[in-house]
N, C-alpha and C positions, 0 to 999 in steps of 0.2 A: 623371632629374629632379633638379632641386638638393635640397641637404640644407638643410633649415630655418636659416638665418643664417649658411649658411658661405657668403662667392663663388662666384661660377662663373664661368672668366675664359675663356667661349667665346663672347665679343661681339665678337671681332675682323672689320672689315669696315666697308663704310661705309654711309652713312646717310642719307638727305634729305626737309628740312622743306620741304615746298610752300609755307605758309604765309609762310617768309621766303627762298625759293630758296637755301635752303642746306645746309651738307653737314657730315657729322660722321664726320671718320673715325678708328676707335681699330685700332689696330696694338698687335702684341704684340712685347715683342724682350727675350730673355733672362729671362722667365718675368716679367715686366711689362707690365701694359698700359698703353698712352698712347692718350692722346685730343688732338682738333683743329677746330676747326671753321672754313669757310669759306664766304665768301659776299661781298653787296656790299662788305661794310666791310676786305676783304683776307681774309688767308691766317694764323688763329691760330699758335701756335706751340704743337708736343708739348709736352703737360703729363701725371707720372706719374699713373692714376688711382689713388685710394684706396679698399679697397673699403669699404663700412658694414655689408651683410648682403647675404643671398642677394638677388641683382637691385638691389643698391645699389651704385653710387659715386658717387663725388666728384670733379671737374673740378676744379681751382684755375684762380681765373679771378686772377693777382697785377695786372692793368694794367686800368687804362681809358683811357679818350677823352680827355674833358673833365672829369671827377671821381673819386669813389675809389672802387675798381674792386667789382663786384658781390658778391665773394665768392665760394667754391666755388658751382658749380653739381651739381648732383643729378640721376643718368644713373637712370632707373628702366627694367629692360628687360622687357619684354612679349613672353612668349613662347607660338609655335604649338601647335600638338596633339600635335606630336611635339619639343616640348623645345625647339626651336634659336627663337635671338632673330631676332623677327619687327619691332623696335622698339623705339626706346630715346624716353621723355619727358623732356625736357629743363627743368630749371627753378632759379631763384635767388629771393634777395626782387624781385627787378627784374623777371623775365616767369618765368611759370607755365606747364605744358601743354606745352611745345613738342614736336611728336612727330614725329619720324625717323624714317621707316620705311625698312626695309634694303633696298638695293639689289646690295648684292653679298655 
């Protein structure tokens, strides 16, 4: 089980939200984890996560659409009875809640 506010960077794998058919995949490379998300709107690009505390990180979200861009987003991962991540909630000031459950 994680140690109280250290990372744990054993969320490598991907992920998908029913709610907005999409997908969130973090890859590890070189003792780094990156995240990504895709769906209707195209194909994000690797961005390094940050961690914050145990079961926390940070997405940097640098771009938007049509305005300025939402800010880091906050990976919160939610895990099984035996430790490994069952889910990662997705959220910024722009949408709350969003929840990925792991598929691989």
């Amino acid at each position: 089980m994680p140690v109280s506010g250290q990372p744990v960077p054993d969320i490598a794998g991907r992920y998908r939200c029913a709610e907005l058919d999409a997908e969130l995949t973090v890859a590890e490379a070189g003792g780094v984890l990156f995240g990504a998300v895709s769906g209707w709107l195209g194909q994000g690009r690797m961005e390094a996560l940050n961690p914050i505390a145990t079961d926390l990180w940070a997405l940097p979200c640098p771009r938007a659409l049509d305005h300025t861009p939402p800010g880091d987003w906050t990976l919160r991962i939610s895990r099984g009875d035996t430790g490994r991540p069952t889910a990662i909630d997705l959220g910024c000031w722009l949408a709350r809640g969003l929840r990925y459950q792991r598929i691989t």
